[in-house]
RODO-2510 file (C-alpha; in nm, 4 decimals, decimal comma):
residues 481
     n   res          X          Y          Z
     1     x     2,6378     1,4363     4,1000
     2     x     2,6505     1,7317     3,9050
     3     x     2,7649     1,7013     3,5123
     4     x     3,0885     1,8388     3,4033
     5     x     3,0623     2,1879     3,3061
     6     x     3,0453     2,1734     2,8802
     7     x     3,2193     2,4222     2,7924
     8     x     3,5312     2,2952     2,9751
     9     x     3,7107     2,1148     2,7192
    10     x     3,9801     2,0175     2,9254
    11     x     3,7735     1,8083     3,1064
    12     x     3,7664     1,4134     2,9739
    13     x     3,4359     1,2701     2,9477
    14     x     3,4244     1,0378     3,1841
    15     x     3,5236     1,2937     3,4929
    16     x     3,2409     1,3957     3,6728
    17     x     3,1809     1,7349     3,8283
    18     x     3,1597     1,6085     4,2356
    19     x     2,8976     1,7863     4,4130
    20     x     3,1214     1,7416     4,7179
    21     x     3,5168     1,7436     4,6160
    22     x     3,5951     1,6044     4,9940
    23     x     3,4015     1,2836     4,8890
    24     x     3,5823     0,9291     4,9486
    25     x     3,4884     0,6919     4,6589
    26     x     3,3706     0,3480     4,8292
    27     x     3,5588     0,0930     4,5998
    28     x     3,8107     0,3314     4,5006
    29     x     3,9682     0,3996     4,8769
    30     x     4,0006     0,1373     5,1773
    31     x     3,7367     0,0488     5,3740
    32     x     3,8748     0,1656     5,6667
    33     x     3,9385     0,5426     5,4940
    34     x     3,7339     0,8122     5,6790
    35     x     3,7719     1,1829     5,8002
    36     x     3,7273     1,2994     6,1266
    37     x     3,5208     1,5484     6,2750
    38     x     3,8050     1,7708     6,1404
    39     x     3,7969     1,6646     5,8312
    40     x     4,1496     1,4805     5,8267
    41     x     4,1800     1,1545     5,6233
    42     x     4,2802     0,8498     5,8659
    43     x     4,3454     0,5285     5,7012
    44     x     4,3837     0,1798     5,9306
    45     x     4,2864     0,4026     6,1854
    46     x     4,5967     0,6095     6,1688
    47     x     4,5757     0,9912     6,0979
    48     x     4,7899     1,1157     5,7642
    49     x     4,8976     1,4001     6,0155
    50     x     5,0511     1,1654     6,2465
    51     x     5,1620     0,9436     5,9168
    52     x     5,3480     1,2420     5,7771
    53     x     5,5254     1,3671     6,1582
    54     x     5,6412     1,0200     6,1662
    55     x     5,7788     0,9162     5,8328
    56     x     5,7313     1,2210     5,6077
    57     x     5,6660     1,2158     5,2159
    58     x     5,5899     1,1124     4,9677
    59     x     5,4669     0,7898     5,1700
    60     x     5,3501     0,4906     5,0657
    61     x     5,0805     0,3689     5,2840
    62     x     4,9267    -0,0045     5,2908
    63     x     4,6003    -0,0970     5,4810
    64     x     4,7073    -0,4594     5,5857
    65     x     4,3222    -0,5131     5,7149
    66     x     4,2238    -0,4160     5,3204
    67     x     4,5135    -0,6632     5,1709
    68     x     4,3894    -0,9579     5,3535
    69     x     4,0366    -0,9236     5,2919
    70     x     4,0893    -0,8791     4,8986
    71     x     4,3121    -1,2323     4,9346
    72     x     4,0513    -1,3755     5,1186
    73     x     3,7880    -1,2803     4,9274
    74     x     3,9560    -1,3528     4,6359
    75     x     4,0429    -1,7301     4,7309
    76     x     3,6693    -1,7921     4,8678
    77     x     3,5280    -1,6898     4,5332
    78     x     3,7472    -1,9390     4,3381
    79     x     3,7578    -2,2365     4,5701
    80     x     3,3262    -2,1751     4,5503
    81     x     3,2996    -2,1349     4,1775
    82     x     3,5554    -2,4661     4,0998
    83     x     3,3707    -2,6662     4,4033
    84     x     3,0465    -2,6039     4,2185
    85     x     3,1692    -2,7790     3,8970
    86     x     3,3502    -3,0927     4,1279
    87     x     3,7185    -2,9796     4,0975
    88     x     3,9867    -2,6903     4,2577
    89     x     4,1237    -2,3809     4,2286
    90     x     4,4835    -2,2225     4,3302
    91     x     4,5193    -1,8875     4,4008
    92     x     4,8967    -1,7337     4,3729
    93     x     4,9244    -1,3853     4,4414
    94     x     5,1328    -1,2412     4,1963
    95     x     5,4408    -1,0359     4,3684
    96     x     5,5342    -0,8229     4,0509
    97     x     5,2265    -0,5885     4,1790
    98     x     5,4083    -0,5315     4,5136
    99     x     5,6306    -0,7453     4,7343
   100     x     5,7977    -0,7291     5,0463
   101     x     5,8426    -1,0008     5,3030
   102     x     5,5299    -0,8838     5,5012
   103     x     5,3342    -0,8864     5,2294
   104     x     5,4426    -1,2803     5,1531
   105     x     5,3223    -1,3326     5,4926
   106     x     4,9619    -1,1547     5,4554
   107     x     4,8937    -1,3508     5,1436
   108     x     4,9907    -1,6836     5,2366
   109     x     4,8611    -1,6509     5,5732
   110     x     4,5116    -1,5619     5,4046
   111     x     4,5515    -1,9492     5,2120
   112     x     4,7221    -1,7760     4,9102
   113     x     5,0213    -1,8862     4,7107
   114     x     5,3183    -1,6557     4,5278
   115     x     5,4148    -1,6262     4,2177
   116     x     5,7287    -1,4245     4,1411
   117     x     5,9184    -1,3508     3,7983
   118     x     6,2732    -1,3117     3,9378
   119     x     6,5325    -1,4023     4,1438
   120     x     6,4998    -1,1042     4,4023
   121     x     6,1155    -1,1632     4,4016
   122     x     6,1937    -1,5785     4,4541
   123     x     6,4422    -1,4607     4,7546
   124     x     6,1833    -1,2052     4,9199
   125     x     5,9266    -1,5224     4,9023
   126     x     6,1890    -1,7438     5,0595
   127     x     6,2547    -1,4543     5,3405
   128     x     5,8969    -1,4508     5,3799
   129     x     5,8839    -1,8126     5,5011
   130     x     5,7056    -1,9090     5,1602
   131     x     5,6747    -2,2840     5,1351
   132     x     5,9208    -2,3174     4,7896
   133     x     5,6321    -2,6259     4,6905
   134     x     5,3938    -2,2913     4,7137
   135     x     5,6041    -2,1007     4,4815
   136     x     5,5039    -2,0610     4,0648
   137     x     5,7954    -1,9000     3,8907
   138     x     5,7187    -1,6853     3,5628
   139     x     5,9973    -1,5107     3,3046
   140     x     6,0325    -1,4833     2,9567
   141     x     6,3999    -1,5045     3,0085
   142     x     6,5535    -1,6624     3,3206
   143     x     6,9059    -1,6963     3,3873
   144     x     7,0628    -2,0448     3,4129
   145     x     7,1533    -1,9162     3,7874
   146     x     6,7909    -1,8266     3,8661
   147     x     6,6445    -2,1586     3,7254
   148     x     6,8922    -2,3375     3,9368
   149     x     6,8210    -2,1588     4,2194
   150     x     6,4274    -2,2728     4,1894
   151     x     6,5377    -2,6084     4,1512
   152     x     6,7542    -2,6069     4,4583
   153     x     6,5155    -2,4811     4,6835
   154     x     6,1979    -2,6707     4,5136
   155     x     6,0322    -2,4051     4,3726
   156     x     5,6215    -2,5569     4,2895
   157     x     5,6366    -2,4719     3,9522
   158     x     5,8252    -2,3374     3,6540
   159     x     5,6302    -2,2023     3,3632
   160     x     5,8434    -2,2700     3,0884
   161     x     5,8045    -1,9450     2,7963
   162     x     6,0402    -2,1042     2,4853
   163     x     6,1970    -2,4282     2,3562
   164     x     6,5249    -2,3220     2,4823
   165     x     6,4119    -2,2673     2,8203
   166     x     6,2795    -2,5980     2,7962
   167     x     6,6373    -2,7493     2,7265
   168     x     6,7880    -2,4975     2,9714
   169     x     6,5736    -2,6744     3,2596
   170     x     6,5984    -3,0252     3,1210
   171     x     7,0051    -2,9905     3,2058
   172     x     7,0151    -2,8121     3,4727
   173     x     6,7077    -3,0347     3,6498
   174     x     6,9529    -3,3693     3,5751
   175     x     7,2068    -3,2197     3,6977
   176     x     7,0997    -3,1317     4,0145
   177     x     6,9257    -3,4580     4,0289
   178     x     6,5866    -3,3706     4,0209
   179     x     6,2244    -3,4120     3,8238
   180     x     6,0810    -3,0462     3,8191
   181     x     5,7435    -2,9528     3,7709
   182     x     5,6416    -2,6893     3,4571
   183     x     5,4006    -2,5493     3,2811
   184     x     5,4186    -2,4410     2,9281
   185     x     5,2820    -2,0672     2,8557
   186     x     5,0699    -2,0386     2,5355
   187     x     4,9215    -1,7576     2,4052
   188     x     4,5493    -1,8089     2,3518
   189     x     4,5274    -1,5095     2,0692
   190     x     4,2799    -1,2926     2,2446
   191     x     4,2887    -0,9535     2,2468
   192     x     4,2254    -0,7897     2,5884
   193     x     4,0742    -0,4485     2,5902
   194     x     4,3432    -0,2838     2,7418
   195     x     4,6837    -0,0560     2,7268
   196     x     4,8987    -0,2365     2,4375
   197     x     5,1377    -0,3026     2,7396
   198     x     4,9112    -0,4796     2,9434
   199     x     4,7678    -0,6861     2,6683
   200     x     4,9585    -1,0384     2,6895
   201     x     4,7998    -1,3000     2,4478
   202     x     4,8406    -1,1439     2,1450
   203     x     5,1075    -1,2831     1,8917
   204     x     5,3368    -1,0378     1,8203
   205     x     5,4933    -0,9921     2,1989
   206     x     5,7488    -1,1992     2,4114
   207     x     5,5732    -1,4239     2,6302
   208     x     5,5047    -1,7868     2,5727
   209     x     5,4343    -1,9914     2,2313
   210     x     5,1384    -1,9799     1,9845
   211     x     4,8661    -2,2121     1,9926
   212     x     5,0001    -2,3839     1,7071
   213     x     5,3552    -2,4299     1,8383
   214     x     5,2539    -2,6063     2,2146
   215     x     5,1897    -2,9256     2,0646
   216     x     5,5054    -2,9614     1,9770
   217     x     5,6959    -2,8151     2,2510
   218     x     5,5102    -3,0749     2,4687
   219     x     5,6239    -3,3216     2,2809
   220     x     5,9296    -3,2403     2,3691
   221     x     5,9113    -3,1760     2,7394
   222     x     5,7881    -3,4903     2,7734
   223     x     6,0525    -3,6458     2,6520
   224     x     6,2898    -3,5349     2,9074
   225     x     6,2478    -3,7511     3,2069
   226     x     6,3760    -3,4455     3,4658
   227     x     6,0965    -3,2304     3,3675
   228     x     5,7015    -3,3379     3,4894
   229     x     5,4633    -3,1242     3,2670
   230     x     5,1807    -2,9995     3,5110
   231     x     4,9576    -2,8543     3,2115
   232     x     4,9425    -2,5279     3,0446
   233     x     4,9552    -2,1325     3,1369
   234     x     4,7897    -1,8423     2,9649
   235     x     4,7698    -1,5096     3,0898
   236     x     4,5908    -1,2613     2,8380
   237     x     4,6552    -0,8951     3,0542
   238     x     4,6273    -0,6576     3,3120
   239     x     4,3228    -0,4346     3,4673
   240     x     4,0599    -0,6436     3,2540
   241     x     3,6890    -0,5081     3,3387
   242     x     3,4542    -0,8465     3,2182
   243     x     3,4372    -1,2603     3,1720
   244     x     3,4472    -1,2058     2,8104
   245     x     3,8067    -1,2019     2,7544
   246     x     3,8533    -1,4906     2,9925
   247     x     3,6128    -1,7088     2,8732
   248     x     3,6861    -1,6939     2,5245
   249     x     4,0730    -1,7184     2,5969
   250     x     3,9332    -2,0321     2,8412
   251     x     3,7578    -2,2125     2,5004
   252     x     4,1073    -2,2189     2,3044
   253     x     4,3071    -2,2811     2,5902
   254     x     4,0216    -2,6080     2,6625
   255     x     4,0454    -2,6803     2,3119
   256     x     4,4085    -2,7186     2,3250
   257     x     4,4710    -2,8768     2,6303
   258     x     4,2024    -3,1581     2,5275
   259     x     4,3791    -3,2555     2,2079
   260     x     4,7193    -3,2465     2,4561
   261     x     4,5811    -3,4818     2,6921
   262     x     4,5382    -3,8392     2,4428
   263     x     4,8969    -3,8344     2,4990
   264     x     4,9474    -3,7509     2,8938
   265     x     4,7594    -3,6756     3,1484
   266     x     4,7411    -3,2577     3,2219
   267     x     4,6280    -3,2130     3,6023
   268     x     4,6461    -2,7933     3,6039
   269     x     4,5205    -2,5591     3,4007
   270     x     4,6506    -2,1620     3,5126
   271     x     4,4708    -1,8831     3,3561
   272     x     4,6512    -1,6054     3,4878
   273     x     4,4967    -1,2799     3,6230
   274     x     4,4822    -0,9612     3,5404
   275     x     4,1259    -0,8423     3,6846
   276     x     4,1083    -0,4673     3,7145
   277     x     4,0165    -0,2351     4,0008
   278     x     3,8452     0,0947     4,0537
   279     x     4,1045     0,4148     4,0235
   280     x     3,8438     0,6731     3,9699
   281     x     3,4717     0,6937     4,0107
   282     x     3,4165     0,5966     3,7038
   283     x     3,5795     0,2493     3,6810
   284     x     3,3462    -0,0279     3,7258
   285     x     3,5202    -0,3508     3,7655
   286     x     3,2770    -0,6968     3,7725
   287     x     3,3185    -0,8193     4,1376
   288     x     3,4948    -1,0768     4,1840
   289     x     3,2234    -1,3373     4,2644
   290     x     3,1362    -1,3143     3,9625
   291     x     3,4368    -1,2889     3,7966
   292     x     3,5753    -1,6254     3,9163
   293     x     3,1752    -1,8121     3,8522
   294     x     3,1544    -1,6501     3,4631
   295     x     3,5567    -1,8264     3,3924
   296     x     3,5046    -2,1178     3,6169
   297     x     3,1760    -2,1922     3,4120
   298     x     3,3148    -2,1225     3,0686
   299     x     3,6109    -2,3726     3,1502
   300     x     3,3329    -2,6070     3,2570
   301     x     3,1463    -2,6215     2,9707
   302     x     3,4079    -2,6086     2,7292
   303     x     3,5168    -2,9662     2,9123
   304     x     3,1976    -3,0869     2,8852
   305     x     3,1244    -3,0016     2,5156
   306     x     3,4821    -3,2280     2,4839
   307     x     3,3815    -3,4613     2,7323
   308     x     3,6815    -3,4294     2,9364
   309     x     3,6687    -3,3833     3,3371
   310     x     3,7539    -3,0015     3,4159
   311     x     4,1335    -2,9502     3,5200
   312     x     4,2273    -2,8345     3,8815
   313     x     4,2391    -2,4390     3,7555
   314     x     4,4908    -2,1474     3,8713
   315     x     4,4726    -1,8175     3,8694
   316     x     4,7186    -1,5129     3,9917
   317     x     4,5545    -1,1618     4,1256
   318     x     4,8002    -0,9349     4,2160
   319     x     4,6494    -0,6014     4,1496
   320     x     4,3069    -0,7315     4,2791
   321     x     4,4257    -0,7998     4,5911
   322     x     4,6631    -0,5022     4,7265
   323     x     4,6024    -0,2197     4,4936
   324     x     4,2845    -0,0545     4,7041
   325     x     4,4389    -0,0952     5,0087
   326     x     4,7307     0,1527     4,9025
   327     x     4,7353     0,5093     4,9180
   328     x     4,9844     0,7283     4,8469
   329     x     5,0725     1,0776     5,0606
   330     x     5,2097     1,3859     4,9183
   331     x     5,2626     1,7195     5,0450
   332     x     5,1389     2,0302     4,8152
   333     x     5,4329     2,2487     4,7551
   334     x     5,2878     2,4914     4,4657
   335     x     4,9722     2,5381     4,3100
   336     x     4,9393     2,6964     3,9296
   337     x     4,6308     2,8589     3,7766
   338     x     4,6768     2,8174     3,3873
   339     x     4,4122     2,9661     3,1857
   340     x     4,3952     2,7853     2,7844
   341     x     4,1802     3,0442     2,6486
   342     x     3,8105     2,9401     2,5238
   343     x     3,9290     2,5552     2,5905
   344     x     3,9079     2,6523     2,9944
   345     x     4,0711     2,7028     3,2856
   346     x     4,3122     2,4502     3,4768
   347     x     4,5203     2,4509     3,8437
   348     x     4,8496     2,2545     3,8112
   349     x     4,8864     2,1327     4,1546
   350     x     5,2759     2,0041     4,2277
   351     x     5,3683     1,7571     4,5234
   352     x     5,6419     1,6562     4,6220
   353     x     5,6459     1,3125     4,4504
   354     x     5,5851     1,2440     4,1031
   355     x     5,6962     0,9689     3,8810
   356     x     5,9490     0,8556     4,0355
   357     x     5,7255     0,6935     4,2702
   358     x     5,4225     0,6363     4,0648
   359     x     5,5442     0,6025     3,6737
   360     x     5,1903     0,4210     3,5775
   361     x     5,0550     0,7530     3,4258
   362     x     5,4211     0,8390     3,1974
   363     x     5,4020     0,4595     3,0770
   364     x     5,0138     0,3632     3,0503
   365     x     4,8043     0,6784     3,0587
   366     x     4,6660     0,6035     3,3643
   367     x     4,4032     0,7855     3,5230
   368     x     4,4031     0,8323     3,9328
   369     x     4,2117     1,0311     4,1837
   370     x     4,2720     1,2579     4,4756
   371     x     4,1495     1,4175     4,7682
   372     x     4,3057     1,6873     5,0272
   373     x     4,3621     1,4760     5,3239
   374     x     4,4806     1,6580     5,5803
   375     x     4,1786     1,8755     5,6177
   376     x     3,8303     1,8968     5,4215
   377     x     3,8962     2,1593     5,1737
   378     x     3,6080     2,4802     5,1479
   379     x     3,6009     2,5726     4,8128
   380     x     3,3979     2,4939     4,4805
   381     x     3,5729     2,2342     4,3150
   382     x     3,8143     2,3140     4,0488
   383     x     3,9771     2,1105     3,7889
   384     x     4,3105     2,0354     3,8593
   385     x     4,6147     1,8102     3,7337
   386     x     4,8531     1,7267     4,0149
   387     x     5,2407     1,7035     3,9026
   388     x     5,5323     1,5732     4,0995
   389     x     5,8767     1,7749     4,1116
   390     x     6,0519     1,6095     3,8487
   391     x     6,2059     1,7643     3,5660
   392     x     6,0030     1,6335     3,3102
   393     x     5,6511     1,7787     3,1681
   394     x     5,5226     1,4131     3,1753
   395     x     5,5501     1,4392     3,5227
   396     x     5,1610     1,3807     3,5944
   397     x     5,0499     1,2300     3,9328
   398     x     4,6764     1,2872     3,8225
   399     x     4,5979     1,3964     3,4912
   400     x     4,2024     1,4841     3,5606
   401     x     4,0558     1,5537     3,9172
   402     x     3,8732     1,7737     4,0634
   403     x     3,9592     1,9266     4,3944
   404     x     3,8267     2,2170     4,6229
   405     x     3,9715     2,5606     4,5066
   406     x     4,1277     2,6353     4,8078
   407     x     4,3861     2,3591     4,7581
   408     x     4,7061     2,5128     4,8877
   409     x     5,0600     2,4333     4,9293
   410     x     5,1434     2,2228     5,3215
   411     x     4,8285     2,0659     5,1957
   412     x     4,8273     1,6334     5,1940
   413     x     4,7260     1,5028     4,8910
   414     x     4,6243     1,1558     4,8821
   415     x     4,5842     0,9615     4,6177
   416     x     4,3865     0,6357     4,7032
   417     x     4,4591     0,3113     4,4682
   418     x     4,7954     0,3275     4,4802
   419     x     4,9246    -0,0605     4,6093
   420     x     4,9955    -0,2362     4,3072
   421     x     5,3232    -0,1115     4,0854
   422     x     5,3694     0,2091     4,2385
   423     x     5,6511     0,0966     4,5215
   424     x     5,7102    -0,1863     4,2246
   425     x     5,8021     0,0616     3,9512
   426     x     5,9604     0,3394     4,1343
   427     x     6,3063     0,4318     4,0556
   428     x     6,5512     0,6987     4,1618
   429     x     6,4746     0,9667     3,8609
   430     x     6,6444     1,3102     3,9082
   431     x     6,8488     1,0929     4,2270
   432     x     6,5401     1,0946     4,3913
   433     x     6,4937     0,8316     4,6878
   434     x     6,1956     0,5843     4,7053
   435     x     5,9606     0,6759     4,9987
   436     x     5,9471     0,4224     5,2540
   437     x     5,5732     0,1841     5,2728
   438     x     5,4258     0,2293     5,5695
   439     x     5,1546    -0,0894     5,6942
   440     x     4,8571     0,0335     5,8854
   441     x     4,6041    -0,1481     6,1093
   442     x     4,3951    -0,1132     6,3919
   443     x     4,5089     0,2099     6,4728
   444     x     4,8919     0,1418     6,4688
   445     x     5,1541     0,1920     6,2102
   446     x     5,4656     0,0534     6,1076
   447     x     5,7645     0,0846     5,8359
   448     x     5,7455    -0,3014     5,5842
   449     x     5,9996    -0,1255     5,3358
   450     x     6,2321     0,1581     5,4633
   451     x     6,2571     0,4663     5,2936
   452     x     6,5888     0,5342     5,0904
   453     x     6,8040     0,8435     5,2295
   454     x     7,0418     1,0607     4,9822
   455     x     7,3347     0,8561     5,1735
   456     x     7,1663     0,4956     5,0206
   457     x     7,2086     0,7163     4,7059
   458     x     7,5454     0,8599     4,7447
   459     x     7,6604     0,5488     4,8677
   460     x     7,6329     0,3721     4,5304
   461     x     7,8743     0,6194     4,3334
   462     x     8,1885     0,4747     4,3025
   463     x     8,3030     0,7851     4,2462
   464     x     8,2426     0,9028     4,6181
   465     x     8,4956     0,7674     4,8805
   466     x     8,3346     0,8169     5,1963
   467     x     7,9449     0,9476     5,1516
   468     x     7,8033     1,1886     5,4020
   469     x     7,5181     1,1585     5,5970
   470     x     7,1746     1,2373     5,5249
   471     x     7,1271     1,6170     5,5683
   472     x     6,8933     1,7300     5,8219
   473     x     6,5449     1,6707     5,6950
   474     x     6,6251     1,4322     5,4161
   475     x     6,3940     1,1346     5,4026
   476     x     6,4973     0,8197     5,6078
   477     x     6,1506     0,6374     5,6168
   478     x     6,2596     0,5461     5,9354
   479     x     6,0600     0,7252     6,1573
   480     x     5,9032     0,5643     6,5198
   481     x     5,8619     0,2446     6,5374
***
């Protein structure tokens, strides 16, 4: 690997100069993502040629092969590290990173549970075939019709975020006649190292109750005879890198739920998730494996110091588990040399996407990579920022990359990491439809989520009587089945 060139100041420090700009990434892309003999990107054994004939872009594309062996792997590395210390672990994948009823079915047929935050995501679960017992349901503000909706169908879990939540559910559980099962959400007071956004523990945001406040919340919850407290929730962020966060978080949370248990007995203890993946070459997430042994172990020994048995222990991955196996197509449309003096030289590189359909880099800063995919590109590598069509200068697909300089527009772009809160977060900026997500396996491909078409679009405004068709061309996501 060569070093970036120093005096490019526009290129971050952590971007390295590739000595090949064609390279795929291993732990960044799929497993299954190769090129050819041509040099074209396939992904599930499909070819992004044939991907883009069939269903056009931008395209979402999921490896289904990839999804299930990050659930998997995922669930085998808990269940080990809480059968080592004599108790269990629960794995709920959590659906706010991407859901769709196929999805549901990947994940729970791979021994995982769901977790969802709303009443579309509880209904896509449901669709799915989820077991309801199988369910957790999160929100920092759920309507009286969604909480009696979970208590209809017997959704596993509530985690209860406030003390008039906790009154809310009380009613509404004797009403309908039933004893549901909560958890309370308490915020530890760690810190993750992460975007501000992402960071979930700390006091001064909107989910769950201090460390101070729980006891007497659970006072209260046990008071009410509809309402069976399970044990407590934390959750500290998203794309953590390190045990140190966890484990730490872990010791308070112990602490608390010790002192909680002289008066009741608290079966579960859910940590959350929030374990971070590789976007660029230079991300270097702690596998798994070790991962779930360093906060198994921490939880462990904080019982022990106590002298309490360890808790049956949750957790909820949703990033971990289908973010790598998504990559998102785009077609170059224009490419841009702009020269910034003695700072260096830059090529803006537009697609025909943008934020839209990946708003991660607008709202966090994130940082993604890319590679020409529908051919191996012959040039030196340049360094380029790739921008979608939007009308909007904070329209960045990839802020820092580099590419081969003979990146040119009918070029695909693909930019690998893509599965978790892209499809999630897209919207319909500048009346722009989603793309459609596209699963591929074993050679074979097939529409989970259709595309939107301008009619889907038209056909919302009120002020239209009868919309017209799609034009000619415009994106359906249908495509062969």
């Amino acid at each position: 690997m060569l070093s970036a060139s120093p005096d490019d100041a526009l290129a971050p420090d952590w971007l390295e100069l590739p000595s090949d700009p064609n390279d795929l990434v291993e732990g960044v892309w799929p497993a299954s993502a190769r090129r050819d003999a041509d040099g074209e990107l396939s992904i599930g054994g499909v070819g992004v040629s044939e991907l883009r004939a069939r269903f056009g872009t931008p395209l979402y594309v999921l490896d289904e092969g990839e999804a299930r062996a990050h659930a998997a792997r995922i669930k085998a590395a808990f269940d080990a590290a809480a059968a080592a210390h004599g108790t269990k672990a629960r794995v709920y994948y959590a659906g706010k990173a991407f859901l769709s009823t196929e999805v549901a079915r990947w994940v729970t047929q791979e021994g995982l549970r769901v977790d969802v935050c709303t009443r579309g995501e509880l209904e896509t679960a449901l669709a799915a075939g989820v077991k309801p017992s199988r369910i957790g349901y999160h929100g920092n503000n759920k309507k009286v019709s969604e909480l009696e909706r979970a208590v209809e169908v017997g959704v596993g879990a509530i985690v209860l975020d406030s003390a008039i939540e906790i009154e809310r559910l009380g009613a509404i559980a004797e009403r309908l006649g039933a004893v549901q099962r909560v958890l309370l959400r308490v915020n530890s007071g760690v810190h993750a190292e992460t975007h501000d956004f992402l960071a979930t523990a700390h006091e001064d945001q909107k989910f769950g109750t201090p460390l101070e406040a729980a006891p007497a919340l659970v006072e209260r919850i046990r008071e009410i005879p509809s309402l069976d407290l399970r044990g407590l929730h934390c959750h500290i962020g998203s794309q953590i890198f390190g045990s140190a966060g966890f484990a730490e978080s872990a010791s308070r949370i112990v602490e608390l739920h010790a002192a909680l248990r002289e008066d009741g007995e608290l079966p579960l203890l859910n940590l959350g998730g929030g374990f971070g993946i590789a976007y660029t070459r230079a991300d270097d997430p702690t596998p798994i494996e070790e991962l779930a042994t360093a906060i198994v172990d921490a939880v462990a020994a904080e019982c022990e110091v106590r002298g309490i048995p360890i808790p049956a222990l949750a957790f909820e991955p949703g990033r971990a588990v289908i973010g790598q196996a998504g990559v998102t197509l785009y077609e170059v449309g224009t490419t841009k040399d702009v020269s910034l003096g003695d700072r260096g030289d830059r090529l803006y590189v537009s697609v025909d996407g943008g934020m839209s359909d990946n708003a991660r880099p607008a709202l966090y800063g994130s940082q993604y990579s890319a590679r020409i995919a529908s051919r191996e590109g012959t040039g030196e590598p340049v360094l380029v920022r790739v921008v979608g069509s939007h009308c909007e200068s904070g329209d960045v697909v990839v802020d820092h990359e580099y590419l081969p300089s003979d990146v040119t527009p009918g070029d695909l772009l693909a930019v690998p990491a893509t599965g978790a809160y892209c499809h999630a977060l897209a919207s319909n900026y500048n009346h722009t439809p989603r793309p459609a997500v596209v699963a591929v396996r074993d050679g074979a491909a097939r529409v989970i989520v259709r595309g939107e078409t301008l009619a889907d679009l038209l056909g919302r405004d009120a002020g239209i009587a009868a919309p017209a068709e799609a034009a000619p061309g415009a994106r359906t996501g249908e495509g062969e089945a």
